[in-house]
C-alpha positions as CSV (number, residue, x, y, z in Angstrom):
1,X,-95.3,194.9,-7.0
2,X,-92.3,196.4,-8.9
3,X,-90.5,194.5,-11.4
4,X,-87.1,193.4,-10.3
5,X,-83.5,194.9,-11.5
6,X,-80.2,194.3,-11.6
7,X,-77.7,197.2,-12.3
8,X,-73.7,196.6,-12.1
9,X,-72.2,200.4,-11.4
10,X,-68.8,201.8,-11.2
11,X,-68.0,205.2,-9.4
12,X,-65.1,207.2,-10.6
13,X,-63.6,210.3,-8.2
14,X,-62.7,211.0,-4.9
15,X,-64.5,207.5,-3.7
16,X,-62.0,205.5,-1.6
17,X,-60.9,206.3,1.8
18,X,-63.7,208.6,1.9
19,X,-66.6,206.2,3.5
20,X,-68.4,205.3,0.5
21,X,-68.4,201.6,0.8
22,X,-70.3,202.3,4.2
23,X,-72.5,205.0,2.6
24,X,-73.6,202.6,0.0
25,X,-74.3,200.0,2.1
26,X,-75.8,201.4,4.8
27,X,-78.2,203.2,2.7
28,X,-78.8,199.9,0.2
29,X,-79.7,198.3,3.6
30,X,-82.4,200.8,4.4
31,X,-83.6,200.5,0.5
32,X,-83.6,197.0,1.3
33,X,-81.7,196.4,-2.0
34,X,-79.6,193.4,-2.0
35,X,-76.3,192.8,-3.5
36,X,-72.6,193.9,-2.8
37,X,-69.6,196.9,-2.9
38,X,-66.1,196.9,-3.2
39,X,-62.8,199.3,-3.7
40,X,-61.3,198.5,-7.0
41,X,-57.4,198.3,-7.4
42,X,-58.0,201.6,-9.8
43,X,-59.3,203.6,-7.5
44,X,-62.7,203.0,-8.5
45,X,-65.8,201.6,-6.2
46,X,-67.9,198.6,-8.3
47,X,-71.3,197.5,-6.7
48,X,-74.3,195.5,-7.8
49,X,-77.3,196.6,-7.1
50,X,-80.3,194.2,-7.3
51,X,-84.0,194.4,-6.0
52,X,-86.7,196.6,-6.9
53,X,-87.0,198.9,-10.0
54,X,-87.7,202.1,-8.2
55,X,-85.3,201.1,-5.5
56,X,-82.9,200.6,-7.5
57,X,-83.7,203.8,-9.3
58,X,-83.3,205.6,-6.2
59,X,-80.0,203.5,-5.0
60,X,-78.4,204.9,-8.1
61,X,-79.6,208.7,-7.0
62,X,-78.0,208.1,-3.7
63,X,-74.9,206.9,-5.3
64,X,-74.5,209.3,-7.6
65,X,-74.7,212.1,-4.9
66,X,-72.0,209.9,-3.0
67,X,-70.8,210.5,0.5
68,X,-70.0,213.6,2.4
69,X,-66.6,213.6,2.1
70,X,-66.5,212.0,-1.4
71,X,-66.9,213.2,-4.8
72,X,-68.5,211.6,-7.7
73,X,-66.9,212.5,-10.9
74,X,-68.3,210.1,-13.1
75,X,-70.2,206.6,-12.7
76,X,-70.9,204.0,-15.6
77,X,-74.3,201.8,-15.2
78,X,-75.1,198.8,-17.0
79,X,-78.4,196.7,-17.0
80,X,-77.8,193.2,-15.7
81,X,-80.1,190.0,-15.7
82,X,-82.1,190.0,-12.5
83,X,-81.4,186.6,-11.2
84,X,-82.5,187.1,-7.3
85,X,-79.2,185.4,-6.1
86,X,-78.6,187.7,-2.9
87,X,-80.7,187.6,0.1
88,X,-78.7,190.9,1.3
89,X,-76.3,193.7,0.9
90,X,-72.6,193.4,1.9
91,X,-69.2,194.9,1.3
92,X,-66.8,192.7,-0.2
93,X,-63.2,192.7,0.6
């Protein structure tokens, strides 16, 4: 079994109004990550992203690349303690 992770992200660009909320989660969803997106006041998208190591690894691939319509310009990790609070992935509001 992989160890467990928890990575906070923040995705700079063309990100809102583009889908990427929906993008994220649907594809967390199919990782079976757990944890949560939302639109930022600054234009940027924040989302935790909590689960397995190489899940997680590959959540941050599929974020990075970002939706069709989106662009990615720049997006800032940081390693979290894994606490296993979420039981799912959502989109905050």
């Amino acid at each position: 079994m992989s160890k467990k992770v928890r990575k906070r992200i923040y995705l700079s660009g063309r990100v809102q109004g583009v889908g990427c909320r929906a993008y994220i989660n649907q594809n967390a969803n199919l990782l079976e990550i757990s944890g949560w997106v939302k639109n930022l006041a600054d234009g940027r998208v924040e989302a935790v992203f909590a689960g397995d190591r190489d899940k997680v690894k590959e959540m941050l691939k599929i974020a990075k690349q970002g939706p069709t319509f989106g662009k990615v310009t720049d997006i800032e990790i940081s390693d979290e303690e894994y606490k296993g609070e979420f039981n799912k992935f959502r989109i905050k509001y």
